[in-house]
N, C-alpha and C positions, 0 to 999 in steps of 0.2 A: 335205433338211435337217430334222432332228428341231428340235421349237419347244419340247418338256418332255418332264419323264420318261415320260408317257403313251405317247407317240409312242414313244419307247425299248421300254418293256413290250412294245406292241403287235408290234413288228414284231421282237422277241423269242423271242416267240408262238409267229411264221410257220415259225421254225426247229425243226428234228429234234432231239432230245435231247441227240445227242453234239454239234452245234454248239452247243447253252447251254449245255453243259459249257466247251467250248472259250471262248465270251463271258463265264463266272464268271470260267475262268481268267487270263484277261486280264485283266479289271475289276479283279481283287484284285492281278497284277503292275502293274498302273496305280497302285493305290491304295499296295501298298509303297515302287514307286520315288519317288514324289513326296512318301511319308510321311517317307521316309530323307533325300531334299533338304531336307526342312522342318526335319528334327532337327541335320540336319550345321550348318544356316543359326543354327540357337537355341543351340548349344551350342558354336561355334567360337568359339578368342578370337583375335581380331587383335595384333597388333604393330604394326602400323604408323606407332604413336608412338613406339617404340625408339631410342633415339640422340637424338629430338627435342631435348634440352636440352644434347646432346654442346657447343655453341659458347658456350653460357652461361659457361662457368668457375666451375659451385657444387660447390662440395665437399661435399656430402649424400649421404647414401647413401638407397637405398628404403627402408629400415626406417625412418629419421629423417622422412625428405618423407612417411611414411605415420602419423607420429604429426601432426605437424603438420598435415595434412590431416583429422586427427580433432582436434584442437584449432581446425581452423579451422570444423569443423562446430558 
């Protein structure tokens, strides 16, 4: 089990050139997939409040509840 990067470098090292090829390559497919998760997670927008106010009975539209909402600001 590696304790820090050191440990990583090291035994890095030990390996043949076309395998630190092989270990860039993965490290940087590591680095895109989880880059892409991070961006999908920042930049989706939810619904899940959609409907929420369907049993209410207000007759407002979004454009109206969105000025009010800046007059409520």
């Amino acid at each position: 089990m590696f304790t820090n990067e050191n440990d990583i470098e090291e035994r890095i090292q030990e390996l043949p050139n076309d395998l630190k090829k092989e270990v860039l390559d993965y490290v940087e497919f590591l680095l895109n997939k989880y880059k892409s998760k991070d961006i999908k997670k920042t930049n989706s927008f939810k619904f899940d409040w959609e409907g929420g106010l369907s049993d209410a009975n207000i007759k407002i539209s979004s454009v109206d509840l969105q000025h009010k909402a800046l007059d409520w600001r």
